[in-house]
mmCIF file of the N, C-alpha and C atoms, coordinates in Angstrom:
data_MODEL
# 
_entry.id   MODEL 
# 
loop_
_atom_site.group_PDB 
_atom_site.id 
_atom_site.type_symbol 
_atom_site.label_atom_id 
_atom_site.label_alt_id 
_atom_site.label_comp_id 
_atom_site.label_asym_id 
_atom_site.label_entity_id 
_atom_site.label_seq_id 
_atom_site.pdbx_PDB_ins_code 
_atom_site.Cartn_x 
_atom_site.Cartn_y 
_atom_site.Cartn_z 
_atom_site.occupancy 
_atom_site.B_iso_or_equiv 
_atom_site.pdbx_formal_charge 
_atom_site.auth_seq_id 
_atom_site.auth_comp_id 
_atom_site.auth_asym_id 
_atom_site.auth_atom_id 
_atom_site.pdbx_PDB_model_num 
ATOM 1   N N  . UNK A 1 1  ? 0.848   -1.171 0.000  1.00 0.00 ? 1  UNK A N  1 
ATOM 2   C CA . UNK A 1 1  ? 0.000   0.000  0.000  1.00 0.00 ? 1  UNK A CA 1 
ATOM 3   C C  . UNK A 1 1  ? 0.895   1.236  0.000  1.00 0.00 ? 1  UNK A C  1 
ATOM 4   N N  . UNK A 1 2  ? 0.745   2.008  -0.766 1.00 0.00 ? 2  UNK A N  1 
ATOM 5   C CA . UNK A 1 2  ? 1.705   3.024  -1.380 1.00 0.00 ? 2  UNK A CA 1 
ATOM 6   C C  . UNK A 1 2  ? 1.100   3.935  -0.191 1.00 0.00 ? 2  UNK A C  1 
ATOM 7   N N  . UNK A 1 3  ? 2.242   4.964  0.493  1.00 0.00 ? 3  UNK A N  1 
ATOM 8   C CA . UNK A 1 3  ? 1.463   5.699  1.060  1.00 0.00 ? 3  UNK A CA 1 
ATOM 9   C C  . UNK A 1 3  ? 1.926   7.597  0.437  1.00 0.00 ? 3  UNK A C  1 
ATOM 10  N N  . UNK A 1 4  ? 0.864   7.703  -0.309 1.00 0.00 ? 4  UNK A N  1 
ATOM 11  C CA . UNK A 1 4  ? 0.219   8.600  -1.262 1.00 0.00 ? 4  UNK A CA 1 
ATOM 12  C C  . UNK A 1 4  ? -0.391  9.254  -1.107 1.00 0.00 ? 4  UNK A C  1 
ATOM 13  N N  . UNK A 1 5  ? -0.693  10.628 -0.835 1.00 0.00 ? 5  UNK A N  1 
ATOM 14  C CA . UNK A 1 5  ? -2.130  11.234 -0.628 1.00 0.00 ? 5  UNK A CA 1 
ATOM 15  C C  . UNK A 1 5  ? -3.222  11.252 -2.313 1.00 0.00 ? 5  UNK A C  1 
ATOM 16  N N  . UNK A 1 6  ? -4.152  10.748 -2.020 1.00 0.00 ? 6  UNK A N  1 
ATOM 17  C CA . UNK A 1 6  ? -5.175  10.611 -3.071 1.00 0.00 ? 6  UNK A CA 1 
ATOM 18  C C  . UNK A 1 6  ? -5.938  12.109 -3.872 1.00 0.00 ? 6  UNK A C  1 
ATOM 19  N N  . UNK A 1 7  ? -5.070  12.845 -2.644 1.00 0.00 ? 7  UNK A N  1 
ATOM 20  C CA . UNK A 1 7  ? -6.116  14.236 -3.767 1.00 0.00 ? 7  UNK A CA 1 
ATOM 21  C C  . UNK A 1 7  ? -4.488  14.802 -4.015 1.00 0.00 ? 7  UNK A C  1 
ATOM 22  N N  . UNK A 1 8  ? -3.342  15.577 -3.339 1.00 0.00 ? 8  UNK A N  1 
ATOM 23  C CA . UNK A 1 8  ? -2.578  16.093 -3.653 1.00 0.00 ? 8  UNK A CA 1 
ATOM 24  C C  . UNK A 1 8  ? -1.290  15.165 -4.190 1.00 0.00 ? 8  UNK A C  1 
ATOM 25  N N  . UNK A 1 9  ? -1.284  14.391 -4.052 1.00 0.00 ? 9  UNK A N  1 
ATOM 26  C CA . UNK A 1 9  ? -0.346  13.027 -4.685 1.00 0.00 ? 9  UNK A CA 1 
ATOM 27  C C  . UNK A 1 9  ? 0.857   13.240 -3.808 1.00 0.00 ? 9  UNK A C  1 
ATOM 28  N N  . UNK A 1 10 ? 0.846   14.189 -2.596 1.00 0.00 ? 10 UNK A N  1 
ATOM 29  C CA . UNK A 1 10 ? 1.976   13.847 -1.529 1.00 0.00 ? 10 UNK A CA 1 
ATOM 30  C C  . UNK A 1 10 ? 2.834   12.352 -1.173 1.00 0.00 ? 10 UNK A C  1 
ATOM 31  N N  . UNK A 1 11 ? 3.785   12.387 -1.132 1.00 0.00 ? 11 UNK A N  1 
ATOM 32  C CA . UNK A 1 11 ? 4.760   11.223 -0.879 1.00 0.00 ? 11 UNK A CA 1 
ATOM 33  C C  . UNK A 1 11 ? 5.721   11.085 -0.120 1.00 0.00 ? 11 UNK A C  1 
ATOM 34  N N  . UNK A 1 12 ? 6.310   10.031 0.738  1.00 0.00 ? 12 UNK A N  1 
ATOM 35  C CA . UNK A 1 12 ? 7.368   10.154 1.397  1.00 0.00 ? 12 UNK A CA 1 
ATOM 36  C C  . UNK A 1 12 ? 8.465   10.807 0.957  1.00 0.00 ? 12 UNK A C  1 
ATOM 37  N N  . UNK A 1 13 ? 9.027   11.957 2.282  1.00 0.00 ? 13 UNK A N  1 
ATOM 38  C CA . UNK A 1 13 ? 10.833  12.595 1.327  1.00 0.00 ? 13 UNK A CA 1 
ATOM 39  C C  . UNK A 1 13 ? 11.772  11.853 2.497  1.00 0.00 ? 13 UNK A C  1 
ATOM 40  N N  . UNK A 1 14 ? 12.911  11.748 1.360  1.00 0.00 ? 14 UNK A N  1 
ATOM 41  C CA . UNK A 1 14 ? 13.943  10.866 1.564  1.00 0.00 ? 14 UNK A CA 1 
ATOM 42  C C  . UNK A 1 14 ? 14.864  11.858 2.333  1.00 0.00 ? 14 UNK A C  1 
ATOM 43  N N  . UNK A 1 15 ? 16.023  11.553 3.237  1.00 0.00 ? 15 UNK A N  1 
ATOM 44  C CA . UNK A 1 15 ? 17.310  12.682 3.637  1.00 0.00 ? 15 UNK A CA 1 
ATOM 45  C C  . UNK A 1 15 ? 17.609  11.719 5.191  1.00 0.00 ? 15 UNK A C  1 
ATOM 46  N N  . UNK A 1 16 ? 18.570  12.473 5.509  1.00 0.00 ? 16 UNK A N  1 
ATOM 47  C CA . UNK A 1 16 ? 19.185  11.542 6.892  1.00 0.00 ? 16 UNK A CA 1 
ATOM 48  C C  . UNK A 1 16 ? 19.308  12.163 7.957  1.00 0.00 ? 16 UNK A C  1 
ATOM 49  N N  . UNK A 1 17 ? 19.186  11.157 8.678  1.00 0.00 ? 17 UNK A N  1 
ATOM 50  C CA . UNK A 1 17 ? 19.340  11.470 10.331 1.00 0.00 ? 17 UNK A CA 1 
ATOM 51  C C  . UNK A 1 17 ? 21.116  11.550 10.394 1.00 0.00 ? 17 UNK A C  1 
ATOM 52  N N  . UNK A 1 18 ? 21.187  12.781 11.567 1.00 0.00 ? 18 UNK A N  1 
ATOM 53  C CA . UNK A 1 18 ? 22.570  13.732 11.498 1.00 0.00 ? 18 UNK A CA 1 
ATOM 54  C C  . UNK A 1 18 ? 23.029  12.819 13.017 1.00 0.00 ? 18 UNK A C  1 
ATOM 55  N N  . UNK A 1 19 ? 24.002  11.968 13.335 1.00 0.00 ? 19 UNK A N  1 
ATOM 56  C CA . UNK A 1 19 ? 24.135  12.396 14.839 1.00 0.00 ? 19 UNK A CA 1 
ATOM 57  C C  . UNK A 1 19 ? 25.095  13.595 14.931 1.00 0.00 ? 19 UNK A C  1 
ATOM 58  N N  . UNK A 1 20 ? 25.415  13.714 16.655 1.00 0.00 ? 20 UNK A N  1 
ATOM 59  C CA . UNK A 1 20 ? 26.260  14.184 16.975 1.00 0.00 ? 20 UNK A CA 1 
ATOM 60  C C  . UNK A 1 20 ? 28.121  14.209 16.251 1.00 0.00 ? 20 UNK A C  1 
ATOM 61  N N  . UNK A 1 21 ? 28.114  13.345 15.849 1.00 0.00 ? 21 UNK A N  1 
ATOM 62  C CA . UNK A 1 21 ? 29.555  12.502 15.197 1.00 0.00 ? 21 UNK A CA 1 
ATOM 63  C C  . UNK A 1 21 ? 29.126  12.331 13.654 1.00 0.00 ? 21 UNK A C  1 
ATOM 64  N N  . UNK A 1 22 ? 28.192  13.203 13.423 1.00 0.00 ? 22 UNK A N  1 
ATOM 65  C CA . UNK A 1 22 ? 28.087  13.514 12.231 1.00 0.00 ? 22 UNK A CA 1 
ATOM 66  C C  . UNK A 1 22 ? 27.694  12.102 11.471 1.00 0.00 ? 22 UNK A C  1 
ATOM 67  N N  . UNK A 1 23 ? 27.301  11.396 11.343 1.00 0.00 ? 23 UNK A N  1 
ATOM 68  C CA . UNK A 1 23 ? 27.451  9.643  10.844 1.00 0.00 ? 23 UNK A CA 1 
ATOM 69  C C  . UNK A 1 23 ? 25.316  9.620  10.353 1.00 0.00 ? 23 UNK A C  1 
ATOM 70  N N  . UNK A 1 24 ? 25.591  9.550  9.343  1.00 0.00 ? 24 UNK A N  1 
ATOM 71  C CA . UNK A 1 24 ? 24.622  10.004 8.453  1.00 0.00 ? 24 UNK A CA 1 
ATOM 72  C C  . UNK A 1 24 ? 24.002  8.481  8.231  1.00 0.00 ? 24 UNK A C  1 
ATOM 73  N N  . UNK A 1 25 ? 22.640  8.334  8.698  1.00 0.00 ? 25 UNK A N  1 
ATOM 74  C CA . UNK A 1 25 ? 22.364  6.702  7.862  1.00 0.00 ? 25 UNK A CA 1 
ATOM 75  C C  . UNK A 1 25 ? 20.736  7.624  7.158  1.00 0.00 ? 25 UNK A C  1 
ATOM 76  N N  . UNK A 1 26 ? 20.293  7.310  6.456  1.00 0.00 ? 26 UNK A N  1 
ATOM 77  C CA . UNK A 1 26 ? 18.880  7.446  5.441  1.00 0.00 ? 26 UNK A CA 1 
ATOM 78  C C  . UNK A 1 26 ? 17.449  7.043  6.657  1.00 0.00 ? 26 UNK A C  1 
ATOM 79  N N  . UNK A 1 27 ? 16.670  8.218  6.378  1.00 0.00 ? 27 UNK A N  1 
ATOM 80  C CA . UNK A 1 27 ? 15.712  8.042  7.292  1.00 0.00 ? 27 UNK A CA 1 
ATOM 81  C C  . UNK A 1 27 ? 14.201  8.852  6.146  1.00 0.00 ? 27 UNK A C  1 
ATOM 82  N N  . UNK A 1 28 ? 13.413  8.469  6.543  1.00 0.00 ? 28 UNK A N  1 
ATOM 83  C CA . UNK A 1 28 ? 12.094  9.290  5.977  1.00 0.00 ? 28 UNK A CA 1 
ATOM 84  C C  . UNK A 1 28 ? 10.953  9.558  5.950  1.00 0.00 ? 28 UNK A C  1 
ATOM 85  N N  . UNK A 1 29 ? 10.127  11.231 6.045  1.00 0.00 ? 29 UNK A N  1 
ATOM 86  C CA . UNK A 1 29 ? 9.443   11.456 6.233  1.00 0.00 ? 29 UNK A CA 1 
ATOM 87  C C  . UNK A 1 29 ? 8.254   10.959 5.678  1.00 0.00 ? 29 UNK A C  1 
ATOM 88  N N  . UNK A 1 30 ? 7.125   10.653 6.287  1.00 0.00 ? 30 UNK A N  1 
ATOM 89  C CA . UNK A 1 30 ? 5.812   9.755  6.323  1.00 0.00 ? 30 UNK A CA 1 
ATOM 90  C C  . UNK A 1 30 ? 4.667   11.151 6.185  1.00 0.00 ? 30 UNK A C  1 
ATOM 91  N N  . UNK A 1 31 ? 3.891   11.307 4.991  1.00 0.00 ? 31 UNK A N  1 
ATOM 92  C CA . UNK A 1 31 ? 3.023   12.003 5.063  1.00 0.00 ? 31 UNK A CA 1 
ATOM 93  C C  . UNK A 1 31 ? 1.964   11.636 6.054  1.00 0.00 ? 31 UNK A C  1 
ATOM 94  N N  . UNK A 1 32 ? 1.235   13.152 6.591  1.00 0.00 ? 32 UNK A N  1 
ATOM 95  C CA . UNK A 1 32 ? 0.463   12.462 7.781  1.00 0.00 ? 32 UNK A CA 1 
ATOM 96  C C  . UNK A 1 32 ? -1.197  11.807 6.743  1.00 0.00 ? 32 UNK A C  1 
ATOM 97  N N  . UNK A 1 33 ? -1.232  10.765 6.654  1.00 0.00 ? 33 UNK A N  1 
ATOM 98  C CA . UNK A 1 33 ? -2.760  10.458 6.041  1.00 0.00 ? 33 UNK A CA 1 
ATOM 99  C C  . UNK A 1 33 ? -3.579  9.843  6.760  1.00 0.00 ? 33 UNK A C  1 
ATOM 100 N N  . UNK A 1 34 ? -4.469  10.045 6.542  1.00 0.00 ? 34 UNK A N  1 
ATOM 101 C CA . UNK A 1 34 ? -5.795  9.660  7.189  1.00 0.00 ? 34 UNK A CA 1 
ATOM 102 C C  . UNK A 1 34 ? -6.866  9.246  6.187  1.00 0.00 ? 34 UNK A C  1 
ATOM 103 N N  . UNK A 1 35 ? -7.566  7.887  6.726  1.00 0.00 ? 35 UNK A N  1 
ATOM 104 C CA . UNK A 1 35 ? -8.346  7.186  5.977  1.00 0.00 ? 35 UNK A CA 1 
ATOM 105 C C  . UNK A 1 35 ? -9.923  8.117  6.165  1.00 0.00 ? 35 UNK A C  1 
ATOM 106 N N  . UNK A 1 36 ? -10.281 8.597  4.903  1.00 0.00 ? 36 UNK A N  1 
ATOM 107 C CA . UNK A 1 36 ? -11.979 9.688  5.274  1.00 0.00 ? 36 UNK A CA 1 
ATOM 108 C C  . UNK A 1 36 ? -12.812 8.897  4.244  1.00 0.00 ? 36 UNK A C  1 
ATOM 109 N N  . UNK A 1 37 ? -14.118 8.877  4.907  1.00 0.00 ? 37 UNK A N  1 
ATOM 110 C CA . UNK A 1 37 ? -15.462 8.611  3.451  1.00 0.00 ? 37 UNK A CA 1 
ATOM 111 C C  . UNK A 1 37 ? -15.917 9.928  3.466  1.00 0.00 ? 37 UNK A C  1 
ATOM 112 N N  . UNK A 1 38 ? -15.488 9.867  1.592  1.00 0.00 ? 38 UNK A N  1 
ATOM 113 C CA . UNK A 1 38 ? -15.357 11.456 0.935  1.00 0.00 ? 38 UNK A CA 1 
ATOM 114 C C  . UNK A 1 38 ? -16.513 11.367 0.027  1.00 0.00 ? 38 UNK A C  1 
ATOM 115 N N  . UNK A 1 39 ? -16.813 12.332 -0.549 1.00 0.00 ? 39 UNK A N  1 
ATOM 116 C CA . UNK A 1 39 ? -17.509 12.121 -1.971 1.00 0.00 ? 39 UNK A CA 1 
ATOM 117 C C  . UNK A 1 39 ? -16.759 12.457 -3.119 1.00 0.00 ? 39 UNK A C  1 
ATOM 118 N N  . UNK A 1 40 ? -16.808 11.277 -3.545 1.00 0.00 ? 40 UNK A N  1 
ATOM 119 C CA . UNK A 1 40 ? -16.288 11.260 -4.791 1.00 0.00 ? 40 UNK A CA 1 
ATOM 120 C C  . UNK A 1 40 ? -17.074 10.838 -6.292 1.00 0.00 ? 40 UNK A C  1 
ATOM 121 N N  . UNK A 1 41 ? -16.542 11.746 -7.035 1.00 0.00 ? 41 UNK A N  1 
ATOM 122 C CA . UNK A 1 41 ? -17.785 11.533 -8.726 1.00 0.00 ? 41 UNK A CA 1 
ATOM 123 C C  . UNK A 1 41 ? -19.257 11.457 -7.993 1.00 0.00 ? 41 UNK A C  1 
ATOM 124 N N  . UNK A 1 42 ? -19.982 11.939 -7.204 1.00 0.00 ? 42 UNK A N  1 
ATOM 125 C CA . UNK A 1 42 ? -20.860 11.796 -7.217 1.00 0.00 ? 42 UNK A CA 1 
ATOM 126 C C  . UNK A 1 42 ? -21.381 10.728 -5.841 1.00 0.00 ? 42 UNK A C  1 
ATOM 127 N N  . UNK A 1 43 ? -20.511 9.711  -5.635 1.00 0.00 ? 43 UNK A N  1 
ATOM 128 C CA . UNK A 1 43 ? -20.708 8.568  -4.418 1.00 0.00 ? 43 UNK A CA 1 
ATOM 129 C C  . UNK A 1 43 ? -19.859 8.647  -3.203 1.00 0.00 ? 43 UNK A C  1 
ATOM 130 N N  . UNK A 1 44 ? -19.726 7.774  -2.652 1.00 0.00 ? 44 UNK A N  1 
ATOM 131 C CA . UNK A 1 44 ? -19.344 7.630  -1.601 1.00 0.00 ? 44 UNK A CA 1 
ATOM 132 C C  . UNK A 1 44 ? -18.367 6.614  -1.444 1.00 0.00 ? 44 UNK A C  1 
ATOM 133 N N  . UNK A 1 45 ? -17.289 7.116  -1.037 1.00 0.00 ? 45 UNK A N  1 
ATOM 134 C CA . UNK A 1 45 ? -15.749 6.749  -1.335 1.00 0.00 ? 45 UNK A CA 1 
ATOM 135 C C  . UNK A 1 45 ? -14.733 6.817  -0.561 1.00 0.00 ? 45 UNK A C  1 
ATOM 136 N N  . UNK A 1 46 ? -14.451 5.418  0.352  1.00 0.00 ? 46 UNK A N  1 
ATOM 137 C CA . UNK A 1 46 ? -13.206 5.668  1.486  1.00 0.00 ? 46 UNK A CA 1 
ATOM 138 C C  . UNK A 1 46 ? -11.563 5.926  0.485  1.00 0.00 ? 46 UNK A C  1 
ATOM 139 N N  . UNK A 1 47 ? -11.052 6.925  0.951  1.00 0.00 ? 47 UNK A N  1 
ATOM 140 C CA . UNK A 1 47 ? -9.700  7.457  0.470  1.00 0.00 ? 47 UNK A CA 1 
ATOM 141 C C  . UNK A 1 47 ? -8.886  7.900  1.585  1.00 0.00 ? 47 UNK A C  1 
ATOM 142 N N  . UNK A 1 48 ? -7.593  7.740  1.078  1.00 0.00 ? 48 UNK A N  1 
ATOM 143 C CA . UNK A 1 48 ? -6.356  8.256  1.750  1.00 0.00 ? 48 UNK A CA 1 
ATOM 144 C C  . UNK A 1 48 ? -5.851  9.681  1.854  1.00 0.00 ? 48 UNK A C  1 
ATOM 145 N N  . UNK A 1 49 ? -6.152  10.299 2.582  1.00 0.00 ? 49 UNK A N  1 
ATOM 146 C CA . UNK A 1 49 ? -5.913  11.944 2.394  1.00 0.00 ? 49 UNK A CA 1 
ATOM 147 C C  . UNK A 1 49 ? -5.026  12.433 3.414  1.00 0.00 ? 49 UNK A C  1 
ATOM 148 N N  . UNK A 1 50 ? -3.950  13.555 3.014  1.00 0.00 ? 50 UNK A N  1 
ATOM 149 C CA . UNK A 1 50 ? -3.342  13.982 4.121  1.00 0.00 ? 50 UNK A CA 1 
ATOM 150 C C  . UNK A 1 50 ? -4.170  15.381 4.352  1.00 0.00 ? 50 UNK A C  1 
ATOM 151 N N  . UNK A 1 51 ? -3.397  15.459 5.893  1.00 0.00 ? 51 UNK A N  1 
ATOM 152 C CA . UNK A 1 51 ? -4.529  16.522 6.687  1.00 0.00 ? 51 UNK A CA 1 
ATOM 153 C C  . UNK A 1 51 ? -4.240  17.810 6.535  1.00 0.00 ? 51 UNK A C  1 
ATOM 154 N N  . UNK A 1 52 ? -3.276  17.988 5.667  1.00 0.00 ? 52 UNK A N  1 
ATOM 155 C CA . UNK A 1 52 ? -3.134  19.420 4.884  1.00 0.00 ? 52 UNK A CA 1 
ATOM 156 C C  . UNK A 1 52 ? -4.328  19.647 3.879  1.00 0.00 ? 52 UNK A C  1 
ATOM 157 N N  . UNK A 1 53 ? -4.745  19.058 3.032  1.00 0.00 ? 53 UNK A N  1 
ATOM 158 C CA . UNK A 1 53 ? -6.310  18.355 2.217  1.00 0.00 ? 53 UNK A CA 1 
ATOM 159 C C  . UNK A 1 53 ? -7.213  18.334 3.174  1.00 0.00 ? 53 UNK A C  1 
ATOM 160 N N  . UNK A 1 54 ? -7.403  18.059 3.950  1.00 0.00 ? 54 UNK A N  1 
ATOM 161 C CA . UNK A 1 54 ? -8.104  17.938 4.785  1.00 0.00 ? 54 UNK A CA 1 
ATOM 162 C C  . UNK A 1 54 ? -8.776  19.094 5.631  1.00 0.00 ? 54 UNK A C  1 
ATOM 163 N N  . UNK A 1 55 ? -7.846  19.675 5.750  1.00 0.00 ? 55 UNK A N  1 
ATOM 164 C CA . UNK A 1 55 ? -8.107  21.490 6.140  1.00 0.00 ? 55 UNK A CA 1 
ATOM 165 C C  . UNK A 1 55 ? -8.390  22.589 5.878  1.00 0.00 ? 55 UNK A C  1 
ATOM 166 N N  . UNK A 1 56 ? -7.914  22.054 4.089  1.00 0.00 ? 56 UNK A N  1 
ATOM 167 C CA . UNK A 1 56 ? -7.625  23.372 3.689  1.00 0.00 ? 56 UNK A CA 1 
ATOM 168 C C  . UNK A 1 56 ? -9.070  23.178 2.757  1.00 0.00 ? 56 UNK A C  1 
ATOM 169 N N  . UNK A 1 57 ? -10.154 22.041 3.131  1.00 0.00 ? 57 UNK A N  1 
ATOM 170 C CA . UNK A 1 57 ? -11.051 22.011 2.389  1.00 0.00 ? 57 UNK A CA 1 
ATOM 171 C C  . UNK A 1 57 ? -11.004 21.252 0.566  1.00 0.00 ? 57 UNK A C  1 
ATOM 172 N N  . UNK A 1 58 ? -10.153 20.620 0.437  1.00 0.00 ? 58 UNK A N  1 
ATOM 173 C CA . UNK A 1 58 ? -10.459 19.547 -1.031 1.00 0.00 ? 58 UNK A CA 1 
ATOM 174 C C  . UNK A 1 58 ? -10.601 18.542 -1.006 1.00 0.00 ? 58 UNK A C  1 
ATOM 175 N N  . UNK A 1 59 ? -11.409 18.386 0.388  1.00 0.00 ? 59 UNK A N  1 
ATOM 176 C CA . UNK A 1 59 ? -12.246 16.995 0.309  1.00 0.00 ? 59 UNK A CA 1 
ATOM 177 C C  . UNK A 1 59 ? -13.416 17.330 1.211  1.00 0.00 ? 59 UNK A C  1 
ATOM 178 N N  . UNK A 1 60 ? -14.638 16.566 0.181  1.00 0.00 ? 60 UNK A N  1 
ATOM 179 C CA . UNK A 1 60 ? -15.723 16.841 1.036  1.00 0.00 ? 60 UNK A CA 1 
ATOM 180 C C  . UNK A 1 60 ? -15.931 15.408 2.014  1.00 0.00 ? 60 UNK A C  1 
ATOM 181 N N  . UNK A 1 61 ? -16.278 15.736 3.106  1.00 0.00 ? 61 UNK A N  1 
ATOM 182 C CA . UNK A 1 61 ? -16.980 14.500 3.529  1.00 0.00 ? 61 UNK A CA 1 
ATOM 183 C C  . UNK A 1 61 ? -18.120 14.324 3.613  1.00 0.00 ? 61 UNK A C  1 
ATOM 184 N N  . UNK A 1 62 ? -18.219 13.048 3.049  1.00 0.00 ? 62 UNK A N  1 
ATOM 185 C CA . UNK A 1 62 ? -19.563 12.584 3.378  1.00 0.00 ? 62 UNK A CA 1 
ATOM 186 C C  . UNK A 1 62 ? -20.485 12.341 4.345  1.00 0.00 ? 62 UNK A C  1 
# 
């Protein structure tokens, strides 16, 4: 399960965790999504949305 936002197509970003000693390994950010029943085309439609979408109003709920 891809984790995707379904209205803005948001995606995990890639970059690394710093320590102290500088020693770099790959770590990455997780969009925040949340499962909503939206309307979609007309019906009624569980989707993956992050809560930036969610706020800013481009998803209706049902």
């Amino acid at each position: 399960m891809a984790k995707v936002c379904d209205i803005c197509g948001k995606k995990p970003q890639y970059g690394n965790n710093v320590s102290h000693a500088n020693n770099r390994t790959r770590r990455r950010w997780e969009p925040n999504l949340q499962r909503v029943r939206a309307k979609v085309d007309g019906g009624v439609k569980r989707i993956r949305v992050c809560t930036q979408c969610i706020k800013s109003d481009r998803v209706v709920k049902a």
